[in-house]
C-alpha positions in Angstrom: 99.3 182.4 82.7 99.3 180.4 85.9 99.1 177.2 86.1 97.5 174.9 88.5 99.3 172.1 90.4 98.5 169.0 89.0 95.6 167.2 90.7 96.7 164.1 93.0 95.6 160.7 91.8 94.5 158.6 94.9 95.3 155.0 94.4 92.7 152.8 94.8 93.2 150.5 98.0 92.8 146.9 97.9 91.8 144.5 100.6 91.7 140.8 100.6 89.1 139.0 101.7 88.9 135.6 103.5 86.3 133.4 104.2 86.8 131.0 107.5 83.9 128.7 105.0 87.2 128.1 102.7 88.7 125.8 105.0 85.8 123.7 105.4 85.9 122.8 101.5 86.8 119.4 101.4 88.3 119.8 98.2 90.4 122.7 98.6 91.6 121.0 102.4 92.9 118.2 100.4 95.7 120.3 99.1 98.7 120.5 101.6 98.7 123.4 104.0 102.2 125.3 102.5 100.2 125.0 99.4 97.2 126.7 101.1 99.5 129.0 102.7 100.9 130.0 99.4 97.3 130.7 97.8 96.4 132.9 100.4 99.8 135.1 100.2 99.3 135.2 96.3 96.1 137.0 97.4 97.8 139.3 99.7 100.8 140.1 97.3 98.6 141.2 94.8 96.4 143.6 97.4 99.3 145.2 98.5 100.7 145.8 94.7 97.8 147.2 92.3 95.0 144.6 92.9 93.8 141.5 91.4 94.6 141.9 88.0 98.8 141.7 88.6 100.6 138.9 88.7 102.4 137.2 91.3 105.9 137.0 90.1 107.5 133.9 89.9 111.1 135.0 91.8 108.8 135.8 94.8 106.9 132.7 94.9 110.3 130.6 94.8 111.9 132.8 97.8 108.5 132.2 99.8 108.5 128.3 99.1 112.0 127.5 98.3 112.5 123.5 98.0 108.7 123.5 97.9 108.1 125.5 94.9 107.9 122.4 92.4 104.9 121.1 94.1 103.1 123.7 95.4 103.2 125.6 91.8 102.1 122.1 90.6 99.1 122.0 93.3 97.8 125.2 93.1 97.6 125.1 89.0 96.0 122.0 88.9 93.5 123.1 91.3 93.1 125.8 88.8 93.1 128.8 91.2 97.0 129.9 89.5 97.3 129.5 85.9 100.2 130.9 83.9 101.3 134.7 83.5 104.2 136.4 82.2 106.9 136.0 84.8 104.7 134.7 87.0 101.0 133.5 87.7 97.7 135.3 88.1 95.3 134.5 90.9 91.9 133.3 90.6 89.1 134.1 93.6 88.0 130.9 95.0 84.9 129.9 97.5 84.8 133.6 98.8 88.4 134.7 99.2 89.4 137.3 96.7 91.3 140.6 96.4 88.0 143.4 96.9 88.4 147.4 96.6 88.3 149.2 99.6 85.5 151.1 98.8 82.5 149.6 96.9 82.1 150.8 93.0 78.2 152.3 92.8 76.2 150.0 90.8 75.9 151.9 87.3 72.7 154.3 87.0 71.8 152.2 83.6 72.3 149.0 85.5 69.8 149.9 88.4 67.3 151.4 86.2 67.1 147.8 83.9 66.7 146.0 87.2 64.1 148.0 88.3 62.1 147.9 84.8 62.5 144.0 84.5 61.3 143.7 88.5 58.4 146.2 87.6 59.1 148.7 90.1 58.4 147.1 93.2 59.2 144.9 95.3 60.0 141.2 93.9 59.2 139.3 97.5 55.7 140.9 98.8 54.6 143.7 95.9 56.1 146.7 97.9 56.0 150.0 96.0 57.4 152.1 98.5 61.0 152.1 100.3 62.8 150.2 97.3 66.5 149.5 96.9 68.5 146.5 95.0 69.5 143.2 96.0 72.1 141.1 95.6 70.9 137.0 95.6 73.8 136.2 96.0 75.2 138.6 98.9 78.4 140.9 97.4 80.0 140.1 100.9 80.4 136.5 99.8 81.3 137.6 96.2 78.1 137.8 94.4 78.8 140.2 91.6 76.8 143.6 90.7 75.5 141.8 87.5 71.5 142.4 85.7 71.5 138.5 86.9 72.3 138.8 90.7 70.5 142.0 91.5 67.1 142.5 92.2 64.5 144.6 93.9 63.4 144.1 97.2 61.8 146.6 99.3 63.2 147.4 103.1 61.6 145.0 105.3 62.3 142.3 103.0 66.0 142.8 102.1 66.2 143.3 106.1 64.5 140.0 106.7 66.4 138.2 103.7 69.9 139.9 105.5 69.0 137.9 108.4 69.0 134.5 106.8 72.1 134.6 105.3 74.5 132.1 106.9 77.6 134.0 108.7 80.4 133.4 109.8 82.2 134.1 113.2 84.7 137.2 112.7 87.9 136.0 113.0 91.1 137.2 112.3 93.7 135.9 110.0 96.2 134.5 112.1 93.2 132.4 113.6 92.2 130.8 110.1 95.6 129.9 109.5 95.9 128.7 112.5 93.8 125.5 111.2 96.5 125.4 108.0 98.9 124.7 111.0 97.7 122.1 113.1 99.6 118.6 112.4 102.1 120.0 110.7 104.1 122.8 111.5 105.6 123.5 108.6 104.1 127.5 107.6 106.2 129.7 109.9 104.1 131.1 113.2 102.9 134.5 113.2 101.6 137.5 115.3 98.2 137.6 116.5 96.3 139.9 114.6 92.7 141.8 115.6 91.7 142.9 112.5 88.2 141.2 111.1 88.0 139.3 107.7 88.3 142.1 105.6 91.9 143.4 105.9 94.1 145.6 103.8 96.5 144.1 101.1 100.4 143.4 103.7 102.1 140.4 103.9 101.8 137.6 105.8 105.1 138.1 107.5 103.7 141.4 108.9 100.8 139.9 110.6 
């Protein structure tokens, strides 16, 4: 009997996500920018090496921040975006940035059909029965999960009205945000300019 080659398993592609409204947190600005710095390299380690759910070794964190380790480690966990792994730490979203797949999971059939039950089949803002779709309240671009809680349904011209109002953010790239991390201090090494928007694929920092 023949047998058929193996079928190739396509690994899932991770991207991080960074939102310019991070570095107007005032709590989050109070930590010192190496510690910033090493947050958002955590992120993209992890992107780059199987996602959000890995850890971000400890050896790899003390080569990035050398003399610096001590206090950074003890920044970031009090901040309680790092808590303690195995050989390492894992890395908790925070105010938008976070480690996103590539392609968008489709919101389970059972899920969609509950939301629509609960919203009565039409449209939640204006009674719409016609041209219907599902809602996040809180947008999936700014984290807002695919939960019975967040979603609801909205019918075309609403959700397209609705899209409108939510605040944005000018599309910058990465080397531009950090830029801000930078200023006054000096201390996170300089880096390429970079074009690519917010969403970019899991690489190190070095490489930008």
């Amino acid at each position: 009997m023949e047998l058929l080659p193996a079928a190739k398993v396509q690994q899932r592609r991770w991207l991080v996500r960074i939102d310019p409204e991070i570095f107007r947190d005032e709590r989050f600005c109070k930590l010192s920018v190496v510690t910033r710095y090493a947050y958002i390299d955590s992120l993209f380690f992890l992107a780059a090496n199987g996602g959000p759910d890995g850890t971000y070794p400890l050896a790899q964190f003390v080569t990035e921040m050398e003399t610096d380790a001590d206090r950074v480690c003890a920044q970031l966990l009090n901040f309680g975006i790092w808590s303690l792994a195995p050989g390492g730490f894992t890395v908790r979203p925070y105010n938008g940035c976070r480690i996103a797949p590539e392609q968008r999971a489709a919101i389970p059939q059972a899920l969609r059909l509950a939301v629509f039950e609960r919203d009565g089949n039409h449209c939640v803002e204006c009674g719409a029965i016609e041209n219907l779709s599902l809602d996040h309240i809180h947008p999936w671009s700014l984290g807002g999960p695919d939960t019975y809680e967040n979603l609801r349904v909205l019918c075309r011209s609403c959700n397209s009205s609705k899209g409108a109002k939510v605040p944005t953010v000018p599309r910058r790239s990465v080397a531009e945000i950090l830029s801000e991390m930078e200023t006054g201090l000096g201390g996170a090494p300089k880096r390429r300019p970079h074009q690519d928007p917010v969403f970019l694929p899991g690489t190190r920092l070095e490489q930008l």
